[in-house]
C-alpha positions in Angstrom: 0.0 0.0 0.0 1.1 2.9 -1.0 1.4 6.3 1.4 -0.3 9.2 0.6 0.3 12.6 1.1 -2.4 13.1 3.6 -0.8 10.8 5.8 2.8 11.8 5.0 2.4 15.8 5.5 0.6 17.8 8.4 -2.8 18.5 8.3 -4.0 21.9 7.5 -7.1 23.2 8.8 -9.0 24.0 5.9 -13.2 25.7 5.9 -15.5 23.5 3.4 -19.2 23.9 2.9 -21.2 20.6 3.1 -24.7 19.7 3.2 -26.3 19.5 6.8 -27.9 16.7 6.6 -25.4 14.7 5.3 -23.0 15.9 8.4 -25.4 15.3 10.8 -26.3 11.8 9.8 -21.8 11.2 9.6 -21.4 12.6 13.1 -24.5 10.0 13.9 -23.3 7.1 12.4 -19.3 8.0 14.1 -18.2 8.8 10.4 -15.2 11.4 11.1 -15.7 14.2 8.6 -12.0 15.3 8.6 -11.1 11.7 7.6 -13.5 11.2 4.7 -13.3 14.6 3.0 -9.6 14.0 3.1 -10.1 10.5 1.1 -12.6 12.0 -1.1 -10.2 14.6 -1.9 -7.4 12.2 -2.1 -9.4 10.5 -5.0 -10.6 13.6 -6.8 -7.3 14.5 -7.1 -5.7 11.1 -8.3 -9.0 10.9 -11.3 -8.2 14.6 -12.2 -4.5 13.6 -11.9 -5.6 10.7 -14.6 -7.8 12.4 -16.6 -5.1 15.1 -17.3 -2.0 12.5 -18.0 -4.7 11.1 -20.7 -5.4 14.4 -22.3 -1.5 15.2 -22.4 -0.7 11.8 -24.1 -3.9 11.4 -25.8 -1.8 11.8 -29.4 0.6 9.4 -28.7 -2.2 6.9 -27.0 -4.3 7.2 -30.4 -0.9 6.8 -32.9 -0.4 3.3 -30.8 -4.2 2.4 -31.0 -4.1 3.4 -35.1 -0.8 1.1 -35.1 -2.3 -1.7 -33.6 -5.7 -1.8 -35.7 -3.7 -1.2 -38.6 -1.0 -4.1 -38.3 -2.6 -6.3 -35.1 -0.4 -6.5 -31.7 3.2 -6.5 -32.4 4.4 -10.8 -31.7 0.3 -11.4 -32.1 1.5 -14.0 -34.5 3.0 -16.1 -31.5 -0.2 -15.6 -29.3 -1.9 -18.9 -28.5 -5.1 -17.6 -28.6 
């Protein structure tokens, strides 16, 4: 597993706006609000972190897709299957 940077830097005390009832029913069910908005921001950030590698490479990720369905997977002819 790998260590994020929530867990490897200091916390920061930070204001966020979030729906009342929804942070009522956390504190009721023992959800710590600090905790999840930290992992929910700790996966925005790695799909935006995705989205924008495959925006930046999106040429070179459609030249290898054009390659393939033009001449099959390079060594397809020793596939098995």
């Amino acid at each position: 597993m790998h260590m994020t940077a929530a867990k490897t830097s200091r916390t920061r005390p930070t204001n966020v706006s979030l729906d009342s009832a929804l942070v009522e029913e956390a504190k009721a069910l023992g959800v710590n609000i600090s905790v999840a908005s930290s992992r929910g921001l700790e996966r925005a950030v790695a799909e935006a972190r995705a989205e924008r590698w495959i925006e930046e490479n999106r040429a070179a990720l459609d030249a290898s897709n054009a390659y393939v369905a033009a001449n099959d997977l390079p060594l397809s002819r020793h596939r098995l299957f």
